[in-house]
mmCIF file of the protein (N, C-alpha, C, O) and its ligand, coordinates in Angstrom:
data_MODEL
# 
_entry.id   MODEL 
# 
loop_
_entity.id 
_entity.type 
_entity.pdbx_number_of_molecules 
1 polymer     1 
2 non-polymer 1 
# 
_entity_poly.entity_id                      1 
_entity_poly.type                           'polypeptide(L)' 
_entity_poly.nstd_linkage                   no 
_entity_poly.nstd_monomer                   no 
_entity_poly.pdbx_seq_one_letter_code       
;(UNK)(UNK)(UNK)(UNK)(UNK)(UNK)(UNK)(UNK)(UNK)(UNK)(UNK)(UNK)(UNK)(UNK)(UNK)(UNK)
(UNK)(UNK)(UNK)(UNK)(UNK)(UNK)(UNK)(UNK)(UNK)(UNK)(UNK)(UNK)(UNK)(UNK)(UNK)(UNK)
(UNK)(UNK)(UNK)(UNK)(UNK)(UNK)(UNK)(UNK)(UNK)(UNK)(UNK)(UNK)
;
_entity_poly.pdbx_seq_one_letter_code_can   XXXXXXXXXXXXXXXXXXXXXXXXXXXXXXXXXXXXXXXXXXXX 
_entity_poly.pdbx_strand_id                 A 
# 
loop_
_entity_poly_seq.entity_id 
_entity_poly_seq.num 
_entity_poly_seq.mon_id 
_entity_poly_seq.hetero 
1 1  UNK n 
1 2  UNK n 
1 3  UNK n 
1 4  UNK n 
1 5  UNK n 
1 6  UNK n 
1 7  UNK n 
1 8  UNK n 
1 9  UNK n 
1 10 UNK n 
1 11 UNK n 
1 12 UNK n 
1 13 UNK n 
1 14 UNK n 
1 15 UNK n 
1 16 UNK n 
1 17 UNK n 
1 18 UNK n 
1 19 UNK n 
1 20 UNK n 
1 21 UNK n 
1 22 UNK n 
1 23 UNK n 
1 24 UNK n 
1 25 UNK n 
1 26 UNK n 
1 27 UNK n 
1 28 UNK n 
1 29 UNK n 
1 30 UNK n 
1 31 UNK n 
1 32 UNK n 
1 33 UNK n 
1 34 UNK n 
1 35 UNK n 
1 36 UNK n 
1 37 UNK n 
1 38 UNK n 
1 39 UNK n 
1 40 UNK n 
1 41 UNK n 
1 42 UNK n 
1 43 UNK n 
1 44 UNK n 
# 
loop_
_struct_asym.id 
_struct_asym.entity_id 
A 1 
B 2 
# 
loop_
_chem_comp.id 
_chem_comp.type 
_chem_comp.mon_nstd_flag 
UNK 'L-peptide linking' . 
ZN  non-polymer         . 
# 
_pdbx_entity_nonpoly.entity_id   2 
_pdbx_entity_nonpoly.name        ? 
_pdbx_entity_nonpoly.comp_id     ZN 
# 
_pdbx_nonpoly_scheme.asym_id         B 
_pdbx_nonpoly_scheme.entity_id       2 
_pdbx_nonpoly_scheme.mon_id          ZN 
_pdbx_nonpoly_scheme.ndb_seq_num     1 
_pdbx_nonpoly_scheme.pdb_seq_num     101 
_pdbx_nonpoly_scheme.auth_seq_num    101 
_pdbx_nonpoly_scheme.pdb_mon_id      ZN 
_pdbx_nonpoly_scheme.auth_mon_id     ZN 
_pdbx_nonpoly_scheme.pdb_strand_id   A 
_pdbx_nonpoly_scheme.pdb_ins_code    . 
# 
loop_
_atom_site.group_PDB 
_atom_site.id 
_atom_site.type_symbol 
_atom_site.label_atom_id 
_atom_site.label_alt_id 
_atom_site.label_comp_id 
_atom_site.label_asym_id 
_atom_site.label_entity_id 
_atom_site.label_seq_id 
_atom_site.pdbx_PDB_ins_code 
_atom_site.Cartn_x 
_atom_site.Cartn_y 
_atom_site.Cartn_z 
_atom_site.occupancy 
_atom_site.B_iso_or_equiv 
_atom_site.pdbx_formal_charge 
_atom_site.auth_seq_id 
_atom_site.auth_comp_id 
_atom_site.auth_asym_id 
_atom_site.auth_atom_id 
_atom_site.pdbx_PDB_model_num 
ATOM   1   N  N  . UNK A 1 1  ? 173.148 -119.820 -118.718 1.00 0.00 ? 1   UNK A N  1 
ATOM   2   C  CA . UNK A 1 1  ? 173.585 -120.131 -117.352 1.00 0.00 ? 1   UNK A CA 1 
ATOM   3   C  C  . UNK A 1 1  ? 175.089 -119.912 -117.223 1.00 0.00 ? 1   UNK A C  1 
ATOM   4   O  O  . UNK A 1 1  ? 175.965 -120.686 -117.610 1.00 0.00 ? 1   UNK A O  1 
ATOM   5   N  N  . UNK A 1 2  ? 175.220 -118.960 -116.733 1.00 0.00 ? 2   UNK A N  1 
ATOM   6   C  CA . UNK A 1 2  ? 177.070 -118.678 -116.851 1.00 0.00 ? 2   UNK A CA 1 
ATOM   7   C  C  . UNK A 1 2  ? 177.642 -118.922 -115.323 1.00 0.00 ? 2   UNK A C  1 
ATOM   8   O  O  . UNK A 1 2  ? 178.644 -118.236 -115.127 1.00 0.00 ? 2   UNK A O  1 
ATOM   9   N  N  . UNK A 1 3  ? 177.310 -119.613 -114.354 1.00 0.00 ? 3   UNK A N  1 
ATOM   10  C  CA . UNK A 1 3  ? 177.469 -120.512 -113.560 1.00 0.00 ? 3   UNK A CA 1 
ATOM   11  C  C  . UNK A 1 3  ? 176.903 -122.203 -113.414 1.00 0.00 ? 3   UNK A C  1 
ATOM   12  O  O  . UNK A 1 3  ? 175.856 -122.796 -113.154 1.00 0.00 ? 3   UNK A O  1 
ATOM   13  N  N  . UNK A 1 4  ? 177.854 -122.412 -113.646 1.00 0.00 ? 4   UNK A N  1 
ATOM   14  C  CA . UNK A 1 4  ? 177.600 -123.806 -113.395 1.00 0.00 ? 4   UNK A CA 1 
ATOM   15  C  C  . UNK A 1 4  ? 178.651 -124.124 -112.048 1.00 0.00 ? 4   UNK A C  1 
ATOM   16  O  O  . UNK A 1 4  ? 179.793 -123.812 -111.710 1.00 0.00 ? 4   UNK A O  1 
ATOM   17  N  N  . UNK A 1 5  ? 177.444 -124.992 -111.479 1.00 0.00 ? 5   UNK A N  1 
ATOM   18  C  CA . UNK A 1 5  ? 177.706 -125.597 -110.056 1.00 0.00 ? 5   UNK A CA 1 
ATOM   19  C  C  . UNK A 1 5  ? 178.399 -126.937 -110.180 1.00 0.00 ? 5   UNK A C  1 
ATOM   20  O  O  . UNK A 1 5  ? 178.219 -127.721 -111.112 1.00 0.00 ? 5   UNK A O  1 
ATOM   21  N  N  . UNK A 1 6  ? 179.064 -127.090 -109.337 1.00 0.00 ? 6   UNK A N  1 
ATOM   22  C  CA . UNK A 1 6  ? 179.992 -127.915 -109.315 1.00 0.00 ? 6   UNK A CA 1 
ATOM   23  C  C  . UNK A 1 6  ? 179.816 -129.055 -107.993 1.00 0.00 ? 6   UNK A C  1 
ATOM   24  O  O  . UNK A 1 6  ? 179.046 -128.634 -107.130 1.00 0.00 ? 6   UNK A O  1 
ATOM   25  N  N  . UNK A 1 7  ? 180.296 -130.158 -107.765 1.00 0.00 ? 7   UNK A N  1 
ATOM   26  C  CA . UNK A 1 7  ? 180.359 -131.088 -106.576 1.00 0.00 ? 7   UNK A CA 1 
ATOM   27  C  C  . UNK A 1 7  ? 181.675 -131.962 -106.705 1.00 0.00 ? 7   UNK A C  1 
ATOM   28  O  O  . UNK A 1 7  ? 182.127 -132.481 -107.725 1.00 0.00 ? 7   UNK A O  1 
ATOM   29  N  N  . UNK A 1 8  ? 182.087 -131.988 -105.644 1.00 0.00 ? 8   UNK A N  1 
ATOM   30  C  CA . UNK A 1 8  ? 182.991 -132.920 -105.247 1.00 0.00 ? 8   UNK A CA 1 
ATOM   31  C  C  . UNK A 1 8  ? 182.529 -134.063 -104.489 1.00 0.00 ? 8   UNK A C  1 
ATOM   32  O  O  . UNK A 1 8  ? 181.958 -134.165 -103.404 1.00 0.00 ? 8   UNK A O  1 
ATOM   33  N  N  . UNK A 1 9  ? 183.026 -135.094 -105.560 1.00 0.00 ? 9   UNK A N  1 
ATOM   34  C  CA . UNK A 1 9  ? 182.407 -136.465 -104.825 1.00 0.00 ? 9   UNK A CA 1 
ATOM   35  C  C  . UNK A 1 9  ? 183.356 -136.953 -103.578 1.00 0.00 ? 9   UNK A C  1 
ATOM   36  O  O  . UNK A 1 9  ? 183.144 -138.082 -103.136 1.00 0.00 ? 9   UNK A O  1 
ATOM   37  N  N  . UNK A 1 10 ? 184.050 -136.417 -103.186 1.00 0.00 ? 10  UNK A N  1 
ATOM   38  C  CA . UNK A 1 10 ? 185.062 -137.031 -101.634 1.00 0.00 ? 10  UNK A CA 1 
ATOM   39  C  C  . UNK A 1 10 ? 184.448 -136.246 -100.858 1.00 0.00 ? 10  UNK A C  1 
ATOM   40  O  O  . UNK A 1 10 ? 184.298 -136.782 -99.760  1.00 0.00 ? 10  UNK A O  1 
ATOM   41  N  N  . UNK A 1 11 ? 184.082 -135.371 -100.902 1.00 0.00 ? 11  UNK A N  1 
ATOM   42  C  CA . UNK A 1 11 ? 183.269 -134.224 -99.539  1.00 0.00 ? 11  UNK A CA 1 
ATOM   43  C  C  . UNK A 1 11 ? 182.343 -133.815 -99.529  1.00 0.00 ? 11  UNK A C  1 
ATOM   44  O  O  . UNK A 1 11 ? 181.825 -133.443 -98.476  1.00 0.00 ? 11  UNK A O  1 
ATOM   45  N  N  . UNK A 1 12 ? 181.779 -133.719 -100.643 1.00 0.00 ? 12  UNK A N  1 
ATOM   46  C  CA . UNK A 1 12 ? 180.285 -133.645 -101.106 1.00 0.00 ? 12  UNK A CA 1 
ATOM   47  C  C  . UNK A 1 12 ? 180.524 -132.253 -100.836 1.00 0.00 ? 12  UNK A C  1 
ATOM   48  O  O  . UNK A 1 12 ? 179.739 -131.723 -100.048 1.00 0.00 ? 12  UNK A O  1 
ATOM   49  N  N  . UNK A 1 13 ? 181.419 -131.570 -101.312 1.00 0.00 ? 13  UNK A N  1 
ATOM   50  C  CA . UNK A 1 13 ? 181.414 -129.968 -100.967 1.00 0.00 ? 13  UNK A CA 1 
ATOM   51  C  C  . UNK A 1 13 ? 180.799 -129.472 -102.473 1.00 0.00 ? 13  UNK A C  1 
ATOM   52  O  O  . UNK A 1 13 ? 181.287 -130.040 -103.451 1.00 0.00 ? 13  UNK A O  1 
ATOM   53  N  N  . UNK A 1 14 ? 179.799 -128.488 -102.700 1.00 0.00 ? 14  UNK A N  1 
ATOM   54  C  CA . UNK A 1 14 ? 179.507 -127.808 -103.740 1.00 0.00 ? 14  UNK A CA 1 
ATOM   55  C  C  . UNK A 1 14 ? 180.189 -126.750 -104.298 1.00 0.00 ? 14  UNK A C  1 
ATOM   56  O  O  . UNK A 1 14 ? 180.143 -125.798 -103.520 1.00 0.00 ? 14  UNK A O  1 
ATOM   57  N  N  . UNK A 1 15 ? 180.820 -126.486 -105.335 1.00 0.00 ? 15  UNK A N  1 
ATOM   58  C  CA . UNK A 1 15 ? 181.844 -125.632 -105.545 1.00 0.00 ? 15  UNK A CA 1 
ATOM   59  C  C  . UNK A 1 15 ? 181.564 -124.713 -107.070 1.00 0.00 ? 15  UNK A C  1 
ATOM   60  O  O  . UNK A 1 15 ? 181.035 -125.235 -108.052 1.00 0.00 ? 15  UNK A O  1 
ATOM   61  N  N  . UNK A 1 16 ? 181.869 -123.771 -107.042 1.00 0.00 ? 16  UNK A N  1 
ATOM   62  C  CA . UNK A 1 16 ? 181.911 -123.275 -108.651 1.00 0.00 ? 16  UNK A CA 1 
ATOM   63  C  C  . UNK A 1 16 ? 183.487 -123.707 -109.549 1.00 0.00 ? 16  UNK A C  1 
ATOM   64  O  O  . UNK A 1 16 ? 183.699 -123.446 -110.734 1.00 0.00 ? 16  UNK A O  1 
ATOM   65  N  N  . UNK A 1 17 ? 184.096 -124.159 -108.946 1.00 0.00 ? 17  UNK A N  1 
ATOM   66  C  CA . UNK A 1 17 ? 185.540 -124.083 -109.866 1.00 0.00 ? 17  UNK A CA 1 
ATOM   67  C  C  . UNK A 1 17 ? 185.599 -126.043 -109.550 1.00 0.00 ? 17  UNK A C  1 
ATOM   68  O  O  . UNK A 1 17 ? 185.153 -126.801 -108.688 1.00 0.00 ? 17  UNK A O  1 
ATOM   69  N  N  . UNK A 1 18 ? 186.570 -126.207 -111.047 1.00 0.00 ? 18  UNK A N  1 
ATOM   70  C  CA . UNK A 1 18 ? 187.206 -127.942 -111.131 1.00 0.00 ? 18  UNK A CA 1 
ATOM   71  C  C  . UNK A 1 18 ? 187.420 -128.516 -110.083 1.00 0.00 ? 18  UNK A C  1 
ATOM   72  O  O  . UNK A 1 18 ? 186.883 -129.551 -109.689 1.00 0.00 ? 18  UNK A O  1 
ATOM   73  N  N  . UNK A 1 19 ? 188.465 -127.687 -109.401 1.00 0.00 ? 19  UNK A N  1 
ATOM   74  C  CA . UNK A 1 19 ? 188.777 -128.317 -108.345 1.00 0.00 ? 19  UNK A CA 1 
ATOM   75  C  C  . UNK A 1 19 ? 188.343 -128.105 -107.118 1.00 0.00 ? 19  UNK A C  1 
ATOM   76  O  O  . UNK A 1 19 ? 188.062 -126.944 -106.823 1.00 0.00 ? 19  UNK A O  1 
ATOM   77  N  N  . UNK A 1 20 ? 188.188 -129.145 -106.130 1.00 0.00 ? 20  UNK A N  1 
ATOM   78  C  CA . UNK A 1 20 ? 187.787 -128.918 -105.030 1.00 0.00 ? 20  UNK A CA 1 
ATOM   79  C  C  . UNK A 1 20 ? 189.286 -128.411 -103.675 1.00 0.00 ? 20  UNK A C  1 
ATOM   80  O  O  . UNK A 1 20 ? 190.394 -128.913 -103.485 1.00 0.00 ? 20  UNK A O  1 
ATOM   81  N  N  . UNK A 1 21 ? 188.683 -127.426 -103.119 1.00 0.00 ? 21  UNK A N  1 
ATOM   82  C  CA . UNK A 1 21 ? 189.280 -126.326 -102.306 1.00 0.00 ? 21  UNK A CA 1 
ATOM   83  C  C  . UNK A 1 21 ? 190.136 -127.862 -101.387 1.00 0.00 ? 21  UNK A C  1 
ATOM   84  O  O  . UNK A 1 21 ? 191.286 -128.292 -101.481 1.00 0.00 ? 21  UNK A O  1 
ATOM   85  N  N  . UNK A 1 22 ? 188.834 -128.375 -100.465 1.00 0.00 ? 22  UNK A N  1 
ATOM   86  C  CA . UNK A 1 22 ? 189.165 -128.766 -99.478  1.00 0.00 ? 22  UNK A CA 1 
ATOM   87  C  C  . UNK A 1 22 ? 190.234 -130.213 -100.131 1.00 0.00 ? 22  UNK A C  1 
ATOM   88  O  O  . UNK A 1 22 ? 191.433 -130.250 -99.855  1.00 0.00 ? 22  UNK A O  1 
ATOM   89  N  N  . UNK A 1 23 ? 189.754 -130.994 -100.746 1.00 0.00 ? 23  UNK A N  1 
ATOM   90  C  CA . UNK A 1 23 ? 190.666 -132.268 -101.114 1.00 0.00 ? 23  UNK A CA 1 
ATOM   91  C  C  . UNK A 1 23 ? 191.253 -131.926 -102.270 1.00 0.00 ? 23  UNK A C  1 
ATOM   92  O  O  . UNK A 1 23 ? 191.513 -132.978 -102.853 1.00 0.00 ? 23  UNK A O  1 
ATOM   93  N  N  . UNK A 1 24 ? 191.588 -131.029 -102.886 1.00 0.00 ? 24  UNK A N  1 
ATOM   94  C  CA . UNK A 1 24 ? 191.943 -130.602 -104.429 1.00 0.00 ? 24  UNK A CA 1 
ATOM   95  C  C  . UNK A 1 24 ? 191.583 -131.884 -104.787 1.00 0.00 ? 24  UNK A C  1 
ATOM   96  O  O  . UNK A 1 24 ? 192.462 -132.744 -104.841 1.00 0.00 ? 24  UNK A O  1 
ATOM   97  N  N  . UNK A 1 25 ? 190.128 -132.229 -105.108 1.00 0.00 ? 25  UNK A N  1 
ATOM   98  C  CA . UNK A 1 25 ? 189.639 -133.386 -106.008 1.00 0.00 ? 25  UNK A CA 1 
ATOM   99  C  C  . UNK A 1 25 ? 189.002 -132.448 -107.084 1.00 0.00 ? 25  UNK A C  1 
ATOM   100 O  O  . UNK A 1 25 ? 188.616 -131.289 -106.934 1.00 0.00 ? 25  UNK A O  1 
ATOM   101 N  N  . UNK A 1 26 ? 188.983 -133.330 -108.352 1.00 0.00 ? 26  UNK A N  1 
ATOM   102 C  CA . UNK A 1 26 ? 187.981 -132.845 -109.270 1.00 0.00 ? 26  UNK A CA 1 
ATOM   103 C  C  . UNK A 1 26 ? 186.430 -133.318 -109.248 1.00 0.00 ? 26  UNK A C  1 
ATOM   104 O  O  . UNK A 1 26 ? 185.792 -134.370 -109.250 1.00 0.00 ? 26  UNK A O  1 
ATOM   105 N  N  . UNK A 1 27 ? 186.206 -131.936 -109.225 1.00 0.00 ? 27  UNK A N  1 
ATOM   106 C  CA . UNK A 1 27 ? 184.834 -131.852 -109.254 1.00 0.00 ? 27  UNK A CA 1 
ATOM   107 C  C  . UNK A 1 27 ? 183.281 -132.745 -110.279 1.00 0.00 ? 27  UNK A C  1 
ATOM   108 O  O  . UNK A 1 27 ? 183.574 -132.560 -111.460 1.00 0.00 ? 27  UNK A O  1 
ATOM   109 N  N  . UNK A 1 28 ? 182.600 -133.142 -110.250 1.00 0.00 ? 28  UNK A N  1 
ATOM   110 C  CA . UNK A 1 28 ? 181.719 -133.303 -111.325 1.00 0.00 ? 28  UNK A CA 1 
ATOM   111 C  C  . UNK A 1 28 ? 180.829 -132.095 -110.911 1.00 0.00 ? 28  UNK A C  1 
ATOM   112 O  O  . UNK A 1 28 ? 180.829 -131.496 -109.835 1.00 0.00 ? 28  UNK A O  1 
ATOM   113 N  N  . UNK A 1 29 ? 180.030 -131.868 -112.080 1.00 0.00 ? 29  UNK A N  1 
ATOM   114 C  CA . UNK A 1 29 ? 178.983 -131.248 -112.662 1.00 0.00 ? 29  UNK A CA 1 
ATOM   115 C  C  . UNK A 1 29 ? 177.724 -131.956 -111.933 1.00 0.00 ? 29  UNK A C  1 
ATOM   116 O  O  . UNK A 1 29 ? 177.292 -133.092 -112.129 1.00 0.00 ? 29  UNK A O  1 
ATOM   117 N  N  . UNK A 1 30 ? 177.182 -130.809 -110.894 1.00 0.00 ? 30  UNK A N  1 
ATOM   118 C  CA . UNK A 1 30 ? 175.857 -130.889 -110.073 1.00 0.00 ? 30  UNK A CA 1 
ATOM   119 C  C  . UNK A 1 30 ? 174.672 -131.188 -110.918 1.00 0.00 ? 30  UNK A C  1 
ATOM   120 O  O  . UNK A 1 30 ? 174.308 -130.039 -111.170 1.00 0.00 ? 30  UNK A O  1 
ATOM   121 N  N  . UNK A 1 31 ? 174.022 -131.788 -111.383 1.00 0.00 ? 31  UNK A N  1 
ATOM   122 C  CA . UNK A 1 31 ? 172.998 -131.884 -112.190 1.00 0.00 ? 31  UNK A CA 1 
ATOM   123 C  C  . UNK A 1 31 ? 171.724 -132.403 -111.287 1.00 0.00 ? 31  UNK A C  1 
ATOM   124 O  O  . UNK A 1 31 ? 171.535 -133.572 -110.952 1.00 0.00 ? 31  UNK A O  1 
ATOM   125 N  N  . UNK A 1 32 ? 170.907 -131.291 -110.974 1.00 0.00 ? 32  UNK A N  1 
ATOM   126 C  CA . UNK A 1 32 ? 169.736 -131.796 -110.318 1.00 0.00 ? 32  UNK A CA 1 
ATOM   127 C  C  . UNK A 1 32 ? 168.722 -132.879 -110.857 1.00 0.00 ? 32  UNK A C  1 
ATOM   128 O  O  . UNK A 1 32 ? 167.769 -132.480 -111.527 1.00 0.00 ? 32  UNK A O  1 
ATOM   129 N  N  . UNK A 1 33 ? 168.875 -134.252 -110.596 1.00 0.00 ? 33  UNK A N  1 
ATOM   130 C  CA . UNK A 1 33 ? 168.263 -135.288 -111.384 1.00 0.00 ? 33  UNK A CA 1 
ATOM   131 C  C  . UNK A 1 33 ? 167.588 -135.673 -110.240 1.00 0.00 ? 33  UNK A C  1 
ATOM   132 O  O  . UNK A 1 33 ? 167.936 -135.962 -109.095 1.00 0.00 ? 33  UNK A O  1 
ATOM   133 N  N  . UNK A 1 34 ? 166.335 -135.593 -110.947 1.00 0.00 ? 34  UNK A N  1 
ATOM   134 C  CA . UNK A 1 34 ? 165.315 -136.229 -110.073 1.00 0.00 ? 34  UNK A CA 1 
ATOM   135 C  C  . UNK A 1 34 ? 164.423 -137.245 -110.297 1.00 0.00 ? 34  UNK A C  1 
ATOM   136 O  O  . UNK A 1 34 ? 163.725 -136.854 -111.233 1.00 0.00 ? 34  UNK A O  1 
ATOM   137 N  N  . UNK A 1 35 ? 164.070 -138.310 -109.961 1.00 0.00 ? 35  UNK A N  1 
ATOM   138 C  CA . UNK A 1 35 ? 163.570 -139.411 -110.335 1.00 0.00 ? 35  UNK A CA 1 
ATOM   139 C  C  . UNK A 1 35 ? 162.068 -139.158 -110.475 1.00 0.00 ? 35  UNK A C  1 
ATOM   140 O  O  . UNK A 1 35 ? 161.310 -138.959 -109.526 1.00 0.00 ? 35  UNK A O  1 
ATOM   141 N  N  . UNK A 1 36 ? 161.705 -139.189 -111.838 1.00 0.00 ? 36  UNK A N  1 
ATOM   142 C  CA . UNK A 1 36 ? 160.299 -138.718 -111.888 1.00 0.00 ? 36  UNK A CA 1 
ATOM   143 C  C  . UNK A 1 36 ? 159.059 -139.975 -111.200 1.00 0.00 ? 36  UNK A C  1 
ATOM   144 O  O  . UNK A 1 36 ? 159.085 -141.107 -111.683 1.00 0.00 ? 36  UNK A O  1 
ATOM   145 N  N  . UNK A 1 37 ? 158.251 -139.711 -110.312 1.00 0.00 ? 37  UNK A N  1 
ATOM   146 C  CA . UNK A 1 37 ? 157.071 -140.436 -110.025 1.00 0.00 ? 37  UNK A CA 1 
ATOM   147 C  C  . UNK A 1 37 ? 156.574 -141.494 -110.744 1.00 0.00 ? 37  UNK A C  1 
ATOM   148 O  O  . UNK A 1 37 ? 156.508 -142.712 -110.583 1.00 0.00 ? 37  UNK A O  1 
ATOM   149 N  N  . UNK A 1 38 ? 156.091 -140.340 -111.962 1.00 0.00 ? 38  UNK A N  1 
ATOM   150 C  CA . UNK A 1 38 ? 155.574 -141.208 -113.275 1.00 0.00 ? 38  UNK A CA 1 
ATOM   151 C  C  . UNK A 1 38 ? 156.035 -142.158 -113.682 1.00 0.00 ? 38  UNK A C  1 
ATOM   152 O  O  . UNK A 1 38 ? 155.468 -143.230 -113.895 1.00 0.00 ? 38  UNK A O  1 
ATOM   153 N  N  . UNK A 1 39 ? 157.122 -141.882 -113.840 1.00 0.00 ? 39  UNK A N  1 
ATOM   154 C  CA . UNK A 1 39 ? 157.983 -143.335 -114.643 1.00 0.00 ? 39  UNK A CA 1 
ATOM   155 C  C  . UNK A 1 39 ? 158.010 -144.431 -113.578 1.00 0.00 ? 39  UNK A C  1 
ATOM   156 O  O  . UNK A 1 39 ? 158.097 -145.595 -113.966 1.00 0.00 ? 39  UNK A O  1 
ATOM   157 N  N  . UNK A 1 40 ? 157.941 -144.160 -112.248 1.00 0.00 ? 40  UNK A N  1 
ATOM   158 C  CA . UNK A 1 40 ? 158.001 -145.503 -111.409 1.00 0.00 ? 40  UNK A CA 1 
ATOM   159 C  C  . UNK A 1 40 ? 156.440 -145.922 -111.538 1.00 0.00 ? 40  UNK A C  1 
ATOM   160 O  O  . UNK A 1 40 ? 156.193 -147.069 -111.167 1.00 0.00 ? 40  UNK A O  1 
ATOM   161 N  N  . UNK A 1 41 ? 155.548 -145.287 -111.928 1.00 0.00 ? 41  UNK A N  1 
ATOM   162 C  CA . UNK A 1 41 ? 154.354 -145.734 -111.650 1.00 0.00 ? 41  UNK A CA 1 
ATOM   163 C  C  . UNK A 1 41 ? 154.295 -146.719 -112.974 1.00 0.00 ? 41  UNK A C  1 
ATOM   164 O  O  . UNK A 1 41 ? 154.065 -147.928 -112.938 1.00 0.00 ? 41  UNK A O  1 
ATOM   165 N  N  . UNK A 1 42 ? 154.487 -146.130 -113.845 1.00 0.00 ? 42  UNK A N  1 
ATOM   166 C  CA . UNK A 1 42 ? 154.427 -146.549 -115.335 1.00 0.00 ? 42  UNK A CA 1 
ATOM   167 C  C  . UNK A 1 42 ? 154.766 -147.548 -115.827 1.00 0.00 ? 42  UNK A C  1 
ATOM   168 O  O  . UNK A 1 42 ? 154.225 -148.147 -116.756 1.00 0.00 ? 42  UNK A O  1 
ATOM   169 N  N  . UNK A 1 43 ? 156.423 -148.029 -114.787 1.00 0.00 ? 43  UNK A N  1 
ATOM   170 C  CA . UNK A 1 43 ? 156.777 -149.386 -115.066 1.00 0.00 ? 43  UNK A CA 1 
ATOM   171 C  C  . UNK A 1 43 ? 156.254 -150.294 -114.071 1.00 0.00 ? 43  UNK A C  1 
ATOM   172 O  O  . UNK A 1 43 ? 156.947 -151.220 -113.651 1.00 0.00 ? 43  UNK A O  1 
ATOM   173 N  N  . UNK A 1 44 ? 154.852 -150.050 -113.591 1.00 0.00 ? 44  UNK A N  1 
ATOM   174 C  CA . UNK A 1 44 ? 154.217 -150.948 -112.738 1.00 0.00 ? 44  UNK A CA 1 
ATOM   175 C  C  . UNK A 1 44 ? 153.509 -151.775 -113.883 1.00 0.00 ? 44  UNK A C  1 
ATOM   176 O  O  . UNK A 1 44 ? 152.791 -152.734 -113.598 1.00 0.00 ? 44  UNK A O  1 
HETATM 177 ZN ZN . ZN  B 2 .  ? 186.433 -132.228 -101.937 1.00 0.00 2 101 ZN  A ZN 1 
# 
């Protein structure tokens, strides 16, 4: 994966580079996390 996606948590702008354009904030690392079903069922 030789892009990695990027987010800025003050604007929620998605970015490829550290810093963010609009607030020069630093960025975190977009990681699509998704809360699996299963596991909510599971800890029923
Ligand atoms: Zn920003």
């Amino acid at each position: 994966m030789p892009k990695k996606l990027k987010k800025c948590k003050d604007c929620k702008t998605y970015t490829l580079k550290d810093i963010c354009k609009k607030c020069e904030s630093q960025t975190t690392n977009a990681h699509y996390k998704f809360v699996r079903i299963r596991d909510v069922q599971k800890s029923k």
